[in-house]
Every structure is written in C-alpha cells, then in structure tokens.
Residue frames relative to the residue before (quaternion, step in Angstrom):
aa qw qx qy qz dx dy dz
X 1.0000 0.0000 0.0000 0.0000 0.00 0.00 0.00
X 0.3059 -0.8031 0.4715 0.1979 3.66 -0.84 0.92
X 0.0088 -0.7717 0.6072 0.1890 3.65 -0.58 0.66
X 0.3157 0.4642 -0.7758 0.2880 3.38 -0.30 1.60
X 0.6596 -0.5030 0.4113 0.3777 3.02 -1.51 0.90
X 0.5339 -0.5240 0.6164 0.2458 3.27 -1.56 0.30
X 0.6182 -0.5241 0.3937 0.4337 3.44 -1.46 0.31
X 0.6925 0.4565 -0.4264 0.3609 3.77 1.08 -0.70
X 0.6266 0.5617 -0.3409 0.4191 3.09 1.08 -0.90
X 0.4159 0.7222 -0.3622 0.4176 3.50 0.81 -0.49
X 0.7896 0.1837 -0.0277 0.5848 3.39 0.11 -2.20
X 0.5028 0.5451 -0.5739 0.3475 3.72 0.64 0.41
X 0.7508 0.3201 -0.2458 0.5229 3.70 0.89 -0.93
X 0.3797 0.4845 -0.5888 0.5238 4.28 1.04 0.25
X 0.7573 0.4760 -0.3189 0.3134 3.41 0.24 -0.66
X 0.8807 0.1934 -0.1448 0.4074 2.69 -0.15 -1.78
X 0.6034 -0.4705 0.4795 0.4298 4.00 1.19 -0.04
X 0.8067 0.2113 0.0054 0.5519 4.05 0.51 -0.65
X 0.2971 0.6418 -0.7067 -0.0183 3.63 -1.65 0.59
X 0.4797 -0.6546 0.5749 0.1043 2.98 -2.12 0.99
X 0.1216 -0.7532 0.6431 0.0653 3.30 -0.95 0.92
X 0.5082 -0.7686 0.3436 0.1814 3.41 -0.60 0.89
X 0.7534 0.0586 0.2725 0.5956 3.54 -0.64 -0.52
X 0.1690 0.7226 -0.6649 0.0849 4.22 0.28 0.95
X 0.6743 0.5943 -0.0200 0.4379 3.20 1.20 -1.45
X 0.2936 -0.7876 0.4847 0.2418 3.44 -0.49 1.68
X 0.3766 -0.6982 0.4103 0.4497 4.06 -0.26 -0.24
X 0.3275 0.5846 -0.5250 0.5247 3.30 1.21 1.33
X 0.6572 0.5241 -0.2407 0.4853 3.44 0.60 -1.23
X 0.6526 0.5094 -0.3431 0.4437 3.64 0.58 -1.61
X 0.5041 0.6038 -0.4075 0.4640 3.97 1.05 -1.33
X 0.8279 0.3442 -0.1702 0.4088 3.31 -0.44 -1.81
X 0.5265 0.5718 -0.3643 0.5130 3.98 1.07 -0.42
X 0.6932 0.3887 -0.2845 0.5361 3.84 0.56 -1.15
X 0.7061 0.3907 -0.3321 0.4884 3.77 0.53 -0.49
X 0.5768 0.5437 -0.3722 0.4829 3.62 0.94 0.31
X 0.5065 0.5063 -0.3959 0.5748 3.96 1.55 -1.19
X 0.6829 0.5292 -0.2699 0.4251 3.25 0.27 -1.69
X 0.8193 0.1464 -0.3334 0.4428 3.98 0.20 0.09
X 0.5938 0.6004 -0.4090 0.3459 3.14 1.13 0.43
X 0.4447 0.5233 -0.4058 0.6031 3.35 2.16 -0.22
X 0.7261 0.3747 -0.4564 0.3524 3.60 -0.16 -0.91
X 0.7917 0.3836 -0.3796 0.2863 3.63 0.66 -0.38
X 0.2615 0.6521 -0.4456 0.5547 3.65 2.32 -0.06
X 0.8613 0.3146 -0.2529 0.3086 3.65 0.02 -1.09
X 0.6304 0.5425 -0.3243 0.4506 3.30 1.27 -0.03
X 0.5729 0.3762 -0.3785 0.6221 3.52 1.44 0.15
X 0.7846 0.4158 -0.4297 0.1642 3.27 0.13 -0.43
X 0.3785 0.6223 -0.4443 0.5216 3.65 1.57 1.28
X 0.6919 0.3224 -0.3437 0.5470 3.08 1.45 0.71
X 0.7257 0.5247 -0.2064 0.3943 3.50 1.57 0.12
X 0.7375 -0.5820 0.2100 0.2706 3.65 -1.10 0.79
X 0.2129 -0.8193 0.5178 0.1237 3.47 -0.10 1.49
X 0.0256 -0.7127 0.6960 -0.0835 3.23 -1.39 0.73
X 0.0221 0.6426 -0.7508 -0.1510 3.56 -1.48 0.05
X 0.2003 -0.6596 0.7234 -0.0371 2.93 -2.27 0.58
X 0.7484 -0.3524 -0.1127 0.5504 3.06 0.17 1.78
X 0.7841 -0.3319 0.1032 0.5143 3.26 0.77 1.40
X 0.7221 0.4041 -0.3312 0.4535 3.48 0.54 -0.27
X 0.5811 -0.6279 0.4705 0.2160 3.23 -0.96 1.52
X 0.0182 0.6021 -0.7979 0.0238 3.31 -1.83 1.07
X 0.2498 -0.6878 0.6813 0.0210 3.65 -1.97 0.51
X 0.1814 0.8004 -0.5682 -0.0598 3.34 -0.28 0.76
X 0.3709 -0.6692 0.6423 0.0447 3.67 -0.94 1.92
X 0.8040 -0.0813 0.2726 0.5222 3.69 -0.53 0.62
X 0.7930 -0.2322 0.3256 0.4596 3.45 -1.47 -0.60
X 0.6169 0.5758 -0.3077 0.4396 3.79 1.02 0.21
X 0.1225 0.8361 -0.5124 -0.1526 3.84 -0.88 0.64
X 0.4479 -0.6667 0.5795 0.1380 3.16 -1.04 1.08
X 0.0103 0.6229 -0.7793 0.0677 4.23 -1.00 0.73
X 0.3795 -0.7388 0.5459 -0.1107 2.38 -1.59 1.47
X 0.4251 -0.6259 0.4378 0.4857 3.96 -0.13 0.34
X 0.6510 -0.4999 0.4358 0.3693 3.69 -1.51 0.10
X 0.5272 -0.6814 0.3342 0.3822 3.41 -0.82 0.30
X 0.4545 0.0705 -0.8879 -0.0077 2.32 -2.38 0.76
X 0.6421 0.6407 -0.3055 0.2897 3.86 1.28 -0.76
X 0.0392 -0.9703 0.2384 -0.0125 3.47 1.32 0.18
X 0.6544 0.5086 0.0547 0.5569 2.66 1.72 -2.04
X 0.5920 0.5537 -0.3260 0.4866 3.51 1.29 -0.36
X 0.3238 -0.6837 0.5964 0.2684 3.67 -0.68 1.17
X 0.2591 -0.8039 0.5030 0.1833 3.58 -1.18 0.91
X 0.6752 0.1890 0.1092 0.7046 3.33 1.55 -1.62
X 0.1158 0.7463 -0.6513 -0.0735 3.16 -1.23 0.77
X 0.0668 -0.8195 0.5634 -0.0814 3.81 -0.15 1.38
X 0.5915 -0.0538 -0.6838 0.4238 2.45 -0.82 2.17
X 0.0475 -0.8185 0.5540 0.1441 3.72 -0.47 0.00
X 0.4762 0.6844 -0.4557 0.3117 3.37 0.72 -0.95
X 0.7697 0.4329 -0.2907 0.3684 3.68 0.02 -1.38
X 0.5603 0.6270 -0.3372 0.4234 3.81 1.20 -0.68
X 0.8294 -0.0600 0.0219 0.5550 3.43 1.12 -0.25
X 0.4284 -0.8231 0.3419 0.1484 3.24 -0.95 1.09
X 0.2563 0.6705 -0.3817 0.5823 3.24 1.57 0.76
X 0.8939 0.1192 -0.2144 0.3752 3.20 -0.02 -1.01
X 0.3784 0.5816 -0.5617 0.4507 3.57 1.63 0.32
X 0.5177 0.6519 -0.3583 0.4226 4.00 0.93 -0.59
X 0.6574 0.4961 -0.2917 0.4864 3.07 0.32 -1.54
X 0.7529 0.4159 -0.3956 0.3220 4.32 -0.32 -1.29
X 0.7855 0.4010 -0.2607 0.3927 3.44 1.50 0.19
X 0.2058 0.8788 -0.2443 0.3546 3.12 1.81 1.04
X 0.6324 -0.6312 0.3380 0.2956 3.52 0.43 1.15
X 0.6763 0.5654 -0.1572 0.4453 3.12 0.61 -2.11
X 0.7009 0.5460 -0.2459 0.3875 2.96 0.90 -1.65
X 0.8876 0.2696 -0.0244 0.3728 3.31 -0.12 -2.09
X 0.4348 0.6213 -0.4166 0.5014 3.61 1.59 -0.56
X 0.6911 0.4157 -0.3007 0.5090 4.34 0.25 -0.12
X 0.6228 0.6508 -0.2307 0.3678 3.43 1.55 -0.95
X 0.6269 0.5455 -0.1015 0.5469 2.74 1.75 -1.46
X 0.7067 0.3555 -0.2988 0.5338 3.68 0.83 -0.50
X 0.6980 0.3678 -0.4687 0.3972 3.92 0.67 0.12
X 0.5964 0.4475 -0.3572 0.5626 3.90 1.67 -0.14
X 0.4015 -0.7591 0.5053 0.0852 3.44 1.13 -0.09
X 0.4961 0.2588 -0.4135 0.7183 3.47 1.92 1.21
X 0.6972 -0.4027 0.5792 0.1280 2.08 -2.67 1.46
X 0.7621 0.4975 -0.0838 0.4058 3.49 0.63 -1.06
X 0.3879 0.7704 -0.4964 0.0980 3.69 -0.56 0.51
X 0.2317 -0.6640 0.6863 0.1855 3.79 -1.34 0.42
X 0.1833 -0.8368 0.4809 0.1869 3.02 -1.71 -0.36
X 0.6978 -0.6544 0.2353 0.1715 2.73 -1.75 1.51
X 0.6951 -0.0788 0.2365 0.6743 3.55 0.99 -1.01
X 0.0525 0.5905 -0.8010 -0.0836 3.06 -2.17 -0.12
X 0.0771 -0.7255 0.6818 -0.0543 2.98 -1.74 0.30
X 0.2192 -0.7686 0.5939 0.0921 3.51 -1.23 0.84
X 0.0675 -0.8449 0.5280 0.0532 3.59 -0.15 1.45
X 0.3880 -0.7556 0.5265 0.0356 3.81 -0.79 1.38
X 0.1914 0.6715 -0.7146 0.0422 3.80 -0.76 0.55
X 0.2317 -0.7536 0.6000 0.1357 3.23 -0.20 1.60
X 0.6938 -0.3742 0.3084 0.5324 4.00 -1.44 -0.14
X 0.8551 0.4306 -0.0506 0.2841 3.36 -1.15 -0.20
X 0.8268 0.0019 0.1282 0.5477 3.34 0.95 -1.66
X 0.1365 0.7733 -0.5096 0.3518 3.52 1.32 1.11
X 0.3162 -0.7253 0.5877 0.1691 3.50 0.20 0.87
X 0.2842 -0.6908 0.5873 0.3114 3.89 -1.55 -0.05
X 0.3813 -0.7423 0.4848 0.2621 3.48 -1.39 0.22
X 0.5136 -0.7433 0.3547 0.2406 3.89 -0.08 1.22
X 0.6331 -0.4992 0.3597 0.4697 3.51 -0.64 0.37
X 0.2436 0.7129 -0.6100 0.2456 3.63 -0.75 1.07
X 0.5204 -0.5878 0.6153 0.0710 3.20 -1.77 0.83
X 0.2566 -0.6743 0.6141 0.3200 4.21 -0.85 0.62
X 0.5877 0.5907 -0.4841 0.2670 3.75 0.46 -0.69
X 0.5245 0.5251 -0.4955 0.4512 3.83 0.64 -1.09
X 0.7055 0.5292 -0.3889 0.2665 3.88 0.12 -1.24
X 0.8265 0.4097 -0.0989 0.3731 3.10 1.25 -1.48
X 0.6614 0.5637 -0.3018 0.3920 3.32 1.24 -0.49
X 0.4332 0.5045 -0.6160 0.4223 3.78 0.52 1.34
X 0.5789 0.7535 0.0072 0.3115 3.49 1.98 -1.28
X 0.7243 0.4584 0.1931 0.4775 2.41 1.49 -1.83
X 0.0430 -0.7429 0.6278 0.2283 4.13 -0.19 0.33
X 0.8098 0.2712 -0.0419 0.5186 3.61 1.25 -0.80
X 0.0674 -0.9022 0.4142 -0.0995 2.71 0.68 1.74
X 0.7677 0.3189 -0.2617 0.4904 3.68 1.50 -0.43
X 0.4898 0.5313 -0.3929 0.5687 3.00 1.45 1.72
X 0.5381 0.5837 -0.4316 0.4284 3.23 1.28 1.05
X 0.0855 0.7574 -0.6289 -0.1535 4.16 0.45 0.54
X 0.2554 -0.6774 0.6709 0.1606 3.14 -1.84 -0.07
X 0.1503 -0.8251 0.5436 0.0350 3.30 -1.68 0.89
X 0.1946 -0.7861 0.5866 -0.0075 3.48 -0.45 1.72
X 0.2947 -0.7935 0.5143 -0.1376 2.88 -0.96 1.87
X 0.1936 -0.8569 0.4378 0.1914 3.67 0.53 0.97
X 0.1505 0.7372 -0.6250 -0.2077 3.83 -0.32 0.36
X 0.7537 0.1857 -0.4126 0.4766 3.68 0.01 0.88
X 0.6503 -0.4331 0.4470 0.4355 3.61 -1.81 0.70
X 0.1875 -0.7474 0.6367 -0.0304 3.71 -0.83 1.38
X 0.4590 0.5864 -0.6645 0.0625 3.95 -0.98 0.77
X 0.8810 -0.1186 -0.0473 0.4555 3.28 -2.03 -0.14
X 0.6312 0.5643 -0.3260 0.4206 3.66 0.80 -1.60
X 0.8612 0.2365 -0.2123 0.3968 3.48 0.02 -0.80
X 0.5898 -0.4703 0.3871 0.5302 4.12 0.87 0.15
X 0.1803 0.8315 -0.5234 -0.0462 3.30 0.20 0.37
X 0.5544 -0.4394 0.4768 0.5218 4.30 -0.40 0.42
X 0.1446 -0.6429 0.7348 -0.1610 3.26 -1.79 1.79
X 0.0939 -0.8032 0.5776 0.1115 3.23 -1.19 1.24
X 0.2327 -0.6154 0.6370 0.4018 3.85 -0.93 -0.27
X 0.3148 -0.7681 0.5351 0.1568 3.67 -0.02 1.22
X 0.8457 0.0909 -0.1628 0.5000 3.73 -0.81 1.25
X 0.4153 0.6885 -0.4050 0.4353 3.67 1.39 0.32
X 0.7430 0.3288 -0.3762 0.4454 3.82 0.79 0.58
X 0.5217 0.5737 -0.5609 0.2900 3.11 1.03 0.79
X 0.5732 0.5929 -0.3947 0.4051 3.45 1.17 -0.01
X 0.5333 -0.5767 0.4661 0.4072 3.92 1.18 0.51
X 0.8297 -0.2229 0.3248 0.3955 3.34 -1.82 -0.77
X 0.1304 -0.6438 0.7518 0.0578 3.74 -0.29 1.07
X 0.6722 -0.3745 0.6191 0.1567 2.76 -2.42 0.93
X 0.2437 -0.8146 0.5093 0.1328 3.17 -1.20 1.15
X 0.7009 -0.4554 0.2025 0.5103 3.99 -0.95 0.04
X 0.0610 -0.8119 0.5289 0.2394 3.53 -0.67 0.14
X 0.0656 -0.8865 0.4154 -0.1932 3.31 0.04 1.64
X 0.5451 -0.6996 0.3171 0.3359 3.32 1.52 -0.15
X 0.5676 0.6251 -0.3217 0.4285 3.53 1.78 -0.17
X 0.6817 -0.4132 0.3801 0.4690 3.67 -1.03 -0.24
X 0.8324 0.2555 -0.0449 0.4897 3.13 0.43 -1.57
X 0.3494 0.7588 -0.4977 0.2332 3.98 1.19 0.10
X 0.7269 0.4945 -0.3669 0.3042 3.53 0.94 -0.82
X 0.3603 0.6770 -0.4044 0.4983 3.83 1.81 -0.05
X 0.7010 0.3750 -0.3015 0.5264 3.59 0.09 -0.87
X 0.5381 -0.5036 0.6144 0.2819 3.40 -1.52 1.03
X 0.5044 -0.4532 0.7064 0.2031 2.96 -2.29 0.55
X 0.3908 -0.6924 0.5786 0.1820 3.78 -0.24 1.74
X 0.5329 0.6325 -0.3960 0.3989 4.02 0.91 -0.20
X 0.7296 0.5392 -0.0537 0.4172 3.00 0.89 -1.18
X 0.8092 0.0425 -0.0765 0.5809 3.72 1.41 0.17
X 0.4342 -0.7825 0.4138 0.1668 3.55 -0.55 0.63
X 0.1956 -0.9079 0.3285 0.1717 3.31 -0.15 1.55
X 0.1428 0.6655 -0.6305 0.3731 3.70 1.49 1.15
X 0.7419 0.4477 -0.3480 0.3579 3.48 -0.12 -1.43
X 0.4729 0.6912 -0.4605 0.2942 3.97 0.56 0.11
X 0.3210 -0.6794 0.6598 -0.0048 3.45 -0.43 1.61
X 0.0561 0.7520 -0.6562 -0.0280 3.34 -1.29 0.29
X 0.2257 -0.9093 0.3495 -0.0037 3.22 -0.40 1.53
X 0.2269 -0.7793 0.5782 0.0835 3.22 0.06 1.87
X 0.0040 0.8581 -0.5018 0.1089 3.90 -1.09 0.78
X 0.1055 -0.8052 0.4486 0.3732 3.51 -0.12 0.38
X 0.6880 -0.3712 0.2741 0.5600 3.71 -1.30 -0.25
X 0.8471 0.2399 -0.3060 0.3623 3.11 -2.09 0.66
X 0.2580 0.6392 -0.5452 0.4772 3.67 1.48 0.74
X 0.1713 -0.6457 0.7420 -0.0569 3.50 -1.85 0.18
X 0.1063 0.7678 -0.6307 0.0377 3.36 -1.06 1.30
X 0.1318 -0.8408 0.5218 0.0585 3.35 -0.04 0.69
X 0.2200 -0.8978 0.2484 -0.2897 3.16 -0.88 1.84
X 0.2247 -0.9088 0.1485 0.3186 3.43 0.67 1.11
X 0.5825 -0.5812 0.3034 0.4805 3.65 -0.60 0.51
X 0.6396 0.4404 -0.3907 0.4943 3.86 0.83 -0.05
X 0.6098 0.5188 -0.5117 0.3117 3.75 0.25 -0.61
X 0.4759 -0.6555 0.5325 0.2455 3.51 -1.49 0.36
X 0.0770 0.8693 -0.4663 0.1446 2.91 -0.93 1.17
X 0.1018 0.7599 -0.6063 0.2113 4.06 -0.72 0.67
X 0.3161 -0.7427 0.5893 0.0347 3.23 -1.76 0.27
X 0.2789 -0.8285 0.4311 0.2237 3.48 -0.69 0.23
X 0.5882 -0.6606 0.1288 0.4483 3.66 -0.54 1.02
X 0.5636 -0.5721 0.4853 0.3459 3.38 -1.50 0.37
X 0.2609 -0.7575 0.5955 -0.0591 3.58 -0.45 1.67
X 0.5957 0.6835 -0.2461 0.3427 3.56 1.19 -0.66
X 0.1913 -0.7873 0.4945 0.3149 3.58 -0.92 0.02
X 0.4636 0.6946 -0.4056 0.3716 3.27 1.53 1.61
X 0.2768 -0.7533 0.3576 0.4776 3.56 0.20 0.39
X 0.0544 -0.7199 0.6843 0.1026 3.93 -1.58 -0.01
X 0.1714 0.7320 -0.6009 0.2714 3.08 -0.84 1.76
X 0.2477 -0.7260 0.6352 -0.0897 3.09 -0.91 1.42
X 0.3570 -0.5567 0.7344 0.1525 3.39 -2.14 0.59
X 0.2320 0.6957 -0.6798 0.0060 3.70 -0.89 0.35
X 0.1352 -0.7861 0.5916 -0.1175 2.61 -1.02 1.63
X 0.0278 -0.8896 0.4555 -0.0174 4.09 -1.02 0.99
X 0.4961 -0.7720 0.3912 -0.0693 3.13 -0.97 1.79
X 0.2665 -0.9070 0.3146 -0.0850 3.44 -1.02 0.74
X 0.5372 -0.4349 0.4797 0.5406 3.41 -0.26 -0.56
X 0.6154 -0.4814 0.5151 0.3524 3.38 -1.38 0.46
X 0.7982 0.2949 0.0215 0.5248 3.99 -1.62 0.09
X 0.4453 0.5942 -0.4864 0.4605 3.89 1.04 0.82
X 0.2699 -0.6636 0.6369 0.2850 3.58 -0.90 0.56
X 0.4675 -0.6289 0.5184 0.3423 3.77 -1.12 0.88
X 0.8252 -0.3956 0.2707 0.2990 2.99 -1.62 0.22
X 0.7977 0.1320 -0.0794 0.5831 3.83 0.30 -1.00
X 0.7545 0.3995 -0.2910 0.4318 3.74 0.31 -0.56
X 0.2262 -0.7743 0.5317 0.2579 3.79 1.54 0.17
X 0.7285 0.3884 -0.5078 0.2461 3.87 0.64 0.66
X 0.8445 -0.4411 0.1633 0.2560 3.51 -1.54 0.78
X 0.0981 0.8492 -0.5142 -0.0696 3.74 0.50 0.14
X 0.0406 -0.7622 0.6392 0.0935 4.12 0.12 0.76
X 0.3619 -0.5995 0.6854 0.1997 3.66 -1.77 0.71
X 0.2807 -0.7021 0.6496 0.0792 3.36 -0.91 1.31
C-alpha cells in the first residue's frame, strides 16, 4: 500500500491548507508513543533546574541548551506546556521523525525524495489546566530562520482522542494561501505571533475532532490554535516539521536528513 498522498488528497490539502489521516496509529503504538512524551517530560523537567528562566508577558519559558521548555500561565506555572525540540529526550520519538507514515506524505506535498528536519515539538494540555493556543501562523516564527519558509509542512500527531471538550487542533481552512499575514499589534512581547483577527474570517474554522494515532498534516501558513482543555481527559500531540534535504534544524543549527 502506498502512503503518498493520492491525487485527491493532494488537491484537498493545496487547497484547503490541511489533511487528516485517520487511524495511522495502531493503539499499541499510541500506548508505547504516550510512554515515550511522558519520559521525555520527566527528563525536559529534570534539566530544566539547570536551565535559563525567562518570561514573556509573564508566562514562564526555560531554555536547557538548544531546547525550550513553556510553561502554562500562572497559578499552573510548574506545568510543562511546550517542549521544542523533543526528539533527542527520547529515542522513540527520534524513531518516530523517520516513520514512513509520517515523512512518505511529506515527501509528496514538497514533492522531494529527499528531506531533513526542521523542528518538532511536543504540545501538552494537561486535564483541567491545558491552557489554549490563539490564532497564529508558524511562518512569522520561522521566517528570520528560514530562506524557504513556504517549504516547511508540519505533522500533528494526535496521541489521545482530541474534540471541542478537550482543545482539540483548529484550522482557518484556506488561510495559507495568503502567505505571512501581519500580526496583532497589542503592545505585548509575543502579540506580533498571533494573526491580525482582520485578516481572516473566523467562520471558516474547522475543528478537528480525531481519535489517537490520527495525523493531520498542515501548511506552515494556515492559521491555526486551540482552545483550553476544560476536560478531565488529557490531549497531547507530537508536531513534527520537514524540509528540504542538507537544512540545518531550527535551534541546534545541525543537519538532521530523513533516510
């Protein structure tokens, strides 16, 4: 069975900016996957009593070496939100960025044989106090970084059953064909990340209910965010992003090709 995309699937995600694979992920794998996140926080949180605090409009960051750790808003401080790189924290998920499923679709939407990678990241919404993530574009982040910024897709890897209740991933469907939108100008640190709500129409907002071991792969321009986990279920995802061949990755500026 081939997992390059098909021709519909193809013009489903030129289009609309976004596609869902289903069920990629046996619910063995998804098991042995969650017990990989889960030791890759305990071992994020054990370095990061040795790494550089900072905040950005109050909200706690750690940076461990070439790794950053975000923290939920207070009162939840102590709760790891983001951990970006992840891969190296565990050797599972350095496995996983070279997963077929994964990079074999990657390769049909860059349309190379060849690819490395750009980043990953493991995004937590513990029960209860899983903060959400506001409407925002990855390109703004990447495109001081980046010469080829609209050569960066991403895959969001659900490892638990994800709808409204728990924050589930939100797209602005067709919102990356306009490139890099203008961010908010609110006067905060981090305001210019978040899209200008002018600038796209939140009707068009898909909201992608999914069960574990699903996959949506996602263009680096489309808007996108979530809303907080209210639930007493966890929802936690890998998203991981690909490149050209012979790219240095984001923070660690070293090469990481996909065999």
């Amino acid at each position: 069975m081939s997992l390059f995309l098909s021709k519909k699937e193809n013009n489903f995600y030129v289009n609309e900016g976004y596609l869902v694979r289903e069920n990629q992920f046996t619910t063995n794998e998804v098991d042995s996957l969650r017990k990989a996140l889960e030791r890759a926080v305990n071992s994020a949180e054990e370095k990061a009593d040795n790494g550089q605090v900072y905040y950005l409009d109050k909200k706690k960051f750690v940076d461990v070496g070439h790794i950053t750790l975000q923290y939920e808003p207070q009162p939840n401080d102590n709760v790891l939100r983001v951990i970006e790189p992840a891969h190296s924290l565990d050797k599972e998920l350095s496995s996983l960025i070279k997963d077929k499923r994964i990079t074999d679709p990657v390769r049909s939407i860059l349309e190379e044989e060849d690819i490395s990678l750009w980043t990953d990241k493991l995004n937590l919404k513990r029960p209860g106090n899983g903060s959400g993530f506001g409407w925002h574009q990855d390109s703004p982040y990447w495109v001081h970084d980046n010469k080829n910024v609209d050569l960066l897709p991403n895959v969001y890897l659900s490892l638990d059953d994800a709808d409204k209740a728990n924050g589930c991933f939100r797209v602005i469907r067709a919102s990356h064909k306009e490139g890099c939108l203008p961010g908010t100008s609110n006067g905060t640190q981090l305001g210019g990340f978040y899209t200008d709500p002018s600038c796209f129409n939140e009707t068009d907002a898909v909201d992608i209910r999914i069960k574990a071991g699903s996959l949506v792969f996602f263009n680096q321009h489309i808007v996108h965010g979530s809303e907080p986990n209210l639930s007493d279920q966890q929802r936690r995802a890998y998203i991981i992003t690909y490149q050209p061949k012979d790219q240095p990755m984001l923070k660690s500026g070293v090469i990481n090709n996909i065999n």
